[in-house]
C-alpha positions as a Python dict, from the first residue, in 0.01 Angstrom:
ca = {
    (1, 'X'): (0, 0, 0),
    (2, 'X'): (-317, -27, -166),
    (3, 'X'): (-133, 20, -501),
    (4, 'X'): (114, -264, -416),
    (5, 'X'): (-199, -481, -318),
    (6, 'X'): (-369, -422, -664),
    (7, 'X'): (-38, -432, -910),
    (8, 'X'): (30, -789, -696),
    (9, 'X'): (-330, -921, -766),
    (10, 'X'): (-318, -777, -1148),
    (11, 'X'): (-256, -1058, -1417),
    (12, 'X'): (-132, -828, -1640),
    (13, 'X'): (102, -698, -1434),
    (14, 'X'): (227, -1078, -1336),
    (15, 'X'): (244, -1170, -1694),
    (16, 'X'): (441, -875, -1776),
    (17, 'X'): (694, -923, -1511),
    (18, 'X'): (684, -1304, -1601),
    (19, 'X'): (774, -1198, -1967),
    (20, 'X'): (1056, -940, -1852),
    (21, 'X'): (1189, -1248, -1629),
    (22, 'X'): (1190, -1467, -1933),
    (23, 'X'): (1342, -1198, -2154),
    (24, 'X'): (1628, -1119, -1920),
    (25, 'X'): (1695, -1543, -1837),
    (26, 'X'): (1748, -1530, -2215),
    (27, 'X'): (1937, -1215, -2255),
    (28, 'X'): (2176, -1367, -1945),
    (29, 'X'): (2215, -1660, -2139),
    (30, 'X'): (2349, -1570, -2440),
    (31, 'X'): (2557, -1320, -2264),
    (32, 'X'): (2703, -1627, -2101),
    (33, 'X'): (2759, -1855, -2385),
    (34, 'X'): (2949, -1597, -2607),
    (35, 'X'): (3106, -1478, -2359),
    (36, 'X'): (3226, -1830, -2306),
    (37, 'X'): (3289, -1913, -2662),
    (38, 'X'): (3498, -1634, -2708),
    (39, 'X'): (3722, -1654, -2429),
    (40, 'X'): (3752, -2075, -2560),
    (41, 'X'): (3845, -1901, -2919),
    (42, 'X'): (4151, -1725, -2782),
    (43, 'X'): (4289, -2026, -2598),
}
């Protein structure tokens, strides 16, 4: 628990997970919009 407690209070850790959070709202995004303009292309 104490580990949990320290990784929790750890900037670095926050701005890394902040950053992977970012990365992968990105990464879903473009997934969505080719996925989208793809499946518009074939109509």
């Amino acid at each position: 628990m104490d580990l949990f407690k320290m990784l929790t209070n750890d900037p670095v850790v926050m701005f890394a997970f902040g950053g992977m959070v970012v990365m992968l709202g990105i990464c879903a995004f473009y997934v969505y919009y080719f996925l989208k303009n793809i499946n518009e292309d074939k109509k």
